[in-house]
N, C-alpha and C positions, 0 to 999 in steps of 0.2 A: 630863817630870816623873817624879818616882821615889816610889814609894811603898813606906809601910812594911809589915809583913805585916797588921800590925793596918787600916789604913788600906782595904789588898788586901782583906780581909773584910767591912768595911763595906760597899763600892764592890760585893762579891759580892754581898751579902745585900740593899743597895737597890734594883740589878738584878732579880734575884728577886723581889722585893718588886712592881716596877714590874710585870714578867711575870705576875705571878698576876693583879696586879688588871687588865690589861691583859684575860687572857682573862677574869677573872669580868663585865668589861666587855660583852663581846659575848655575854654569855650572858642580857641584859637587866636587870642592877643600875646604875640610873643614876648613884648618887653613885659608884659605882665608877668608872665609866664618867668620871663628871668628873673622877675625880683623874688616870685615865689620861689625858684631855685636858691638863690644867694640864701635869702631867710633859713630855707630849710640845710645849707650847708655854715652858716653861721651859729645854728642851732646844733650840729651835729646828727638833722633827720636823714641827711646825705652826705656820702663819702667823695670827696675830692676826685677820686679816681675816677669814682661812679659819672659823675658830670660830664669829667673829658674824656670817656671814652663815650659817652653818649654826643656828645660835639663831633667826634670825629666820625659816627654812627652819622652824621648830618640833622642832628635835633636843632633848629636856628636858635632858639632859648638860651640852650646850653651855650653856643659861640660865643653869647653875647657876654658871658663873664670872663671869657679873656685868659681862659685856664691852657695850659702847655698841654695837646693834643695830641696822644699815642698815635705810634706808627700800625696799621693792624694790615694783615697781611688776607690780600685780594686777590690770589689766586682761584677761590674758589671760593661758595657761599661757608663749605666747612672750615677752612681757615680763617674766613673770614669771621664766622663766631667763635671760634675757637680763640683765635687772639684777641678778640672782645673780651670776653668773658676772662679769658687769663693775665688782662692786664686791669679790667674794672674792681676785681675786687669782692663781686657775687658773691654771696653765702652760697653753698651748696643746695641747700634746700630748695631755695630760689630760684637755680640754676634751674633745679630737678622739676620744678612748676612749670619752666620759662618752655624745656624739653617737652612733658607732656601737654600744655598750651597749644605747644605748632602740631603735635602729633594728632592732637584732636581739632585742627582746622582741617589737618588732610582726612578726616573720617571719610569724608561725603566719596572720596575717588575709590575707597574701599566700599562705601556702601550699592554706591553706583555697579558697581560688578556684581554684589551679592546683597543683595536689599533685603535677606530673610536672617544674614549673618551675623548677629548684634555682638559676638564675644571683642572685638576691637574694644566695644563702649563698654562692656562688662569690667574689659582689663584697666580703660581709663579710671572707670570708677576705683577698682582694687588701688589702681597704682595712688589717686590722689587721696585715698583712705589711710595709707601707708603699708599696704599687703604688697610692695612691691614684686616680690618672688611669685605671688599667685599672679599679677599682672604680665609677669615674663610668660611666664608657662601657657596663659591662657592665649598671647600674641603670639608667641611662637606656632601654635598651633593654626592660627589662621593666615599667619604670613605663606605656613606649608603651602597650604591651599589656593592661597593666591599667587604665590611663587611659580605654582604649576601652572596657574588658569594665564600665566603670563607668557610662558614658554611655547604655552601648546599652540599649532596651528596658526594660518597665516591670515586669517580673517578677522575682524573692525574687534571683535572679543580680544585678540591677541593684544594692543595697546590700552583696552580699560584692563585688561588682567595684568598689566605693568605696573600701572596706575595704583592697580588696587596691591600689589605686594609691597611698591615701595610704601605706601601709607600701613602697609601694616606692619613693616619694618621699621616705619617711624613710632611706632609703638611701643615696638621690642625696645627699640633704645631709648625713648623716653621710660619705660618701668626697669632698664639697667641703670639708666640714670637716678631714680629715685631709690634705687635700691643702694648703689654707692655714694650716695645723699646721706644716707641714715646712716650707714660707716664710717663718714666721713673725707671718705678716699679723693684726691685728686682728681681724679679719673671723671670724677663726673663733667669738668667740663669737656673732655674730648666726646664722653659719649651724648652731651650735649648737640657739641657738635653734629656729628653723625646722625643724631634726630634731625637736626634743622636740613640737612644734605636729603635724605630720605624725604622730606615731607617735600621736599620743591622737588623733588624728581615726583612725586605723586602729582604735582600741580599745584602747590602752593605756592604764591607768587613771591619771592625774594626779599620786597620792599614790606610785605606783611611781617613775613618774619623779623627782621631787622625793625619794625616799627615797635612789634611788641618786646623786643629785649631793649631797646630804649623805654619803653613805659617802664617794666621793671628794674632800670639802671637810676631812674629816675623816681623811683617812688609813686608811681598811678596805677600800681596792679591793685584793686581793692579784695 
C-alpha cells in the first residue's frame, strides 16, 4: 500500500504519539499506561487473554479496559500461577523465561548458605542459553547439597539450609521448564508453577513474582 505524504505524517505523528505515552506508561501513569495497552492489542502486540489475566493478576491498567476477567484459582501461590499462565495464553518459551526470572531472584537465599557455590548461576546461565539438560544436572547437584544442609541439625544453619534448597529446587524447575519449552510440551506451565512455589518458599516475596508474570503477560519483559 502507498501512501500519500500527508498520510506519511499522520502515520509519523501517531507513532510518536503511541511512543511517548508508551514511555510515560512505565513511569507509573495508569490511564496512560492503558491507552498504551488498548494500542498495543488493537495492533495485535498483545493477546486479549494476555490483558485479562493480567487485570485479574491486579495490574490497574489492564482493568481499565473493561475486558471479562478469568476466574484463577488462590488456593496457593502454585495454582495461582498455574491457572494464570493456563488461561493467559503464554508462549512456552516465555513461560520458561518467566520460571527461570523468579529462580534467579531466589539465588541470593542459596548464595547466603554457600557463598563459594556459583553452580545455581552456572545452571541459570546453561538454562537461559538453551542447554536446558546441562542446567538440570548442574541444579540438581546443588539442590543435593542444600537439601541436606536443610535437614541437618537444629541450629540458625538449619532454616538458611531450607532456604537455600528450596532456591535451588527453583532452579531444577525453571531448567525442566526450559527444557519442555524447546519440546513444546504443556507441561511447562505446571513446572512453571512449581518454580514460582519453590522460590517464595526460598523467600521470594509472592507479589514480586505475580508482578513479573504481569510484565511478561503484558509485554515489558525487554
Amino acid at each position: 500500500m502507498r501512501f500519500t505524504c500527508a498520510q506519511k505524517q499522520l502515520l509519523k505523528e501517531a507513532d510518536e504519539d503511541f511512543r511517548t505515552r508508551e514511555r510515560a506508561s512505565y513511569s507509573g501513569g495508569v490511564e496512560e499506561k492503558a491507552k498504551v495497552i488498548a494500542h498495543k492489542l488493537r495492533t495485535g502486540e498483545l493477546k486479549q487473554n494476555n490483558i485479562a489475566t493480567a487485570a485479574t493478576l491486579g495490574d490497574e491498567a489492564s482493568k481499565l479496559l473493561g475486558l471479562k476477567e478469568p476466574k484463577l484459582n488462590k488456593i496457593s501461590i502454585y495454582y495461582y500461577i498455574n491457572s494464570a499462565l493456563d488461561v493467559s495464553g503464554l508462549a512456552y518459551n516465555e513461560t520458561a523465561d518467566f520460571a527461570i526470572d523468579i529462580a534467579e531472584r531466589a539465588l541470593p537465599f542459596f548464595e547466603a548458605r554457600f557463598p563459594s557455590d556459583d553452580r545455581l548461576r552456572v545452571a541459570i546461565d546453561a538454562a537461559r542459553s538453551g542447554d536446558a539438560n546441562r542446567a538440570m544436572t548442574i541444579a540438581d547437584a546443588a539442590f543435593y547439597v542444600a537439601a541436606w544442609a536443610g535437614v541437618r541439625g537444629l541450629a540458625r544453619r538449619g532454616a538458611r539450609g531450607r532456604h537455600a534448597a528450596a532456591a535451588a529446587e527453583a532452579v531444577v524447575f525453571a531448567a525442566d521448564a526450559a527444557a519442555r519449552a524447546a519440546s513444546g510440551l504443556p507441561s511447562t506451565i505446571i513446572i512453571a508453577g512449581a518454580a514460582a512455589r519453590a522460590a517464595t518458599r526460598a523467600g521470594v516475596p509472592e507479589e514480586w513474582v505475580i508482578n513479573r508474570l504481569i510484565q511478561y503477560l503484558l509485554g515489558e519483559v525487554r
